[in-house]
C-alpha positions as CSV (number, residue, x, y, z in Angstrom):
1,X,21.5,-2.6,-5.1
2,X,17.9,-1.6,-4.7
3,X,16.8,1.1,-7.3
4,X,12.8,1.2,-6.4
5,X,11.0,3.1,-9.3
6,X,9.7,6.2,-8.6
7,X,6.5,6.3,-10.1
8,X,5.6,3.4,-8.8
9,X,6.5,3.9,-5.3
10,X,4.1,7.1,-5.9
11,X,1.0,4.7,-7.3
12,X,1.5,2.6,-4.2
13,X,1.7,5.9,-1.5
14,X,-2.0,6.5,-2.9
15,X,-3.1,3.0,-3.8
16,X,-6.5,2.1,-1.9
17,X,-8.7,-0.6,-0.9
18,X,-11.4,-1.6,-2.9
19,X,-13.0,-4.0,-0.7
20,X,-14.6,-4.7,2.3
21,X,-14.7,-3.2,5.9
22,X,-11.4,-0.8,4.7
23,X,-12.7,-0.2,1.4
24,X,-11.5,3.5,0.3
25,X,-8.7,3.3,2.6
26,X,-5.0,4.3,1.6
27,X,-3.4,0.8,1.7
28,X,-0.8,2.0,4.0
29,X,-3.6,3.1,6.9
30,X,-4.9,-0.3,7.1
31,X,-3.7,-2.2,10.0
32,X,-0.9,-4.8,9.8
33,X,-2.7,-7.8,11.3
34,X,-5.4,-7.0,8.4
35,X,-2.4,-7.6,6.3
36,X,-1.0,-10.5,8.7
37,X,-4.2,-12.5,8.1
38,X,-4.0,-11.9,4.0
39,X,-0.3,-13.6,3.9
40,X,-1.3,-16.3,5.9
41,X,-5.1,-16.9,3.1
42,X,-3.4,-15.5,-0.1
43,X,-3.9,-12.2,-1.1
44,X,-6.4,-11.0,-3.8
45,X,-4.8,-11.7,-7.5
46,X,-4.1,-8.6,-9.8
47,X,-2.4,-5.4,-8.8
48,X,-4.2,-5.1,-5.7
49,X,-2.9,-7.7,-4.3
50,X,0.7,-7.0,-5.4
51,X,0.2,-3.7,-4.0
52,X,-1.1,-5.2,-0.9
53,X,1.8,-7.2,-0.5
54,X,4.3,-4.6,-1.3
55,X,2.7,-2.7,1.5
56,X,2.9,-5.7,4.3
57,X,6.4,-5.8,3.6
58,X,7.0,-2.5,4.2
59,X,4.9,-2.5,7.9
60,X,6.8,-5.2,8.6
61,X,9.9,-3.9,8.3
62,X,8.1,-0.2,9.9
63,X,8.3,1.7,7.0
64,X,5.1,2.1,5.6
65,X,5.7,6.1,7.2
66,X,7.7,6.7,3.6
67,X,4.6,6.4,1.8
68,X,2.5,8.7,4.2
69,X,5.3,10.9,3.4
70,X,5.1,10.5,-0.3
71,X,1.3,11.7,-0.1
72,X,1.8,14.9,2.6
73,X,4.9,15.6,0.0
74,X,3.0,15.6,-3.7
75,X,-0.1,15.8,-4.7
76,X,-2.4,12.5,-5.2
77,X,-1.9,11.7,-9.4
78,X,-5.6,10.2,-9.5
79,X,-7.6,13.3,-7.9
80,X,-9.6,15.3,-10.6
């Protein structure tokens, strides 16, 4: 049974790029061939790259609207 953890599911709702032509982006508004072309190169190591990962899962399988939901639903944990 899948139990996803919901703090994490948060982290990755407002996890963004920090690099190149989508840098500041909300991982989830970056297009899926963008994502399409990282899986087929390897994606960055670290938790960006997990995060990245976790997130072309989820537009391949259409359902990177939860997280979009997530962010219009609670307010973003990193703003100060």
């Amino acid at each position: 049974m899948l139990n996803p953890d919901p703090k994490k599911l948060l982290e990755l709702a407002f996890a963004k790029m920090h690099f190149g032509k989508y840098k500041g982006y909300y991982l989830s508004d970056i297009p899926e061939p963008y994502y399409v072309w990282f899986r087929q190169k390897g994606f960055p190591e670290g938790k960006l790259g997990e995060q990245m990962q976790q997130v072309c899962e989820l537009k391949i399988n259409s359902l990177e609207g939860l997280l979009r939901q997530i962010r219009k639903r609670y307010p973003d944990p990193y703003k100060r």
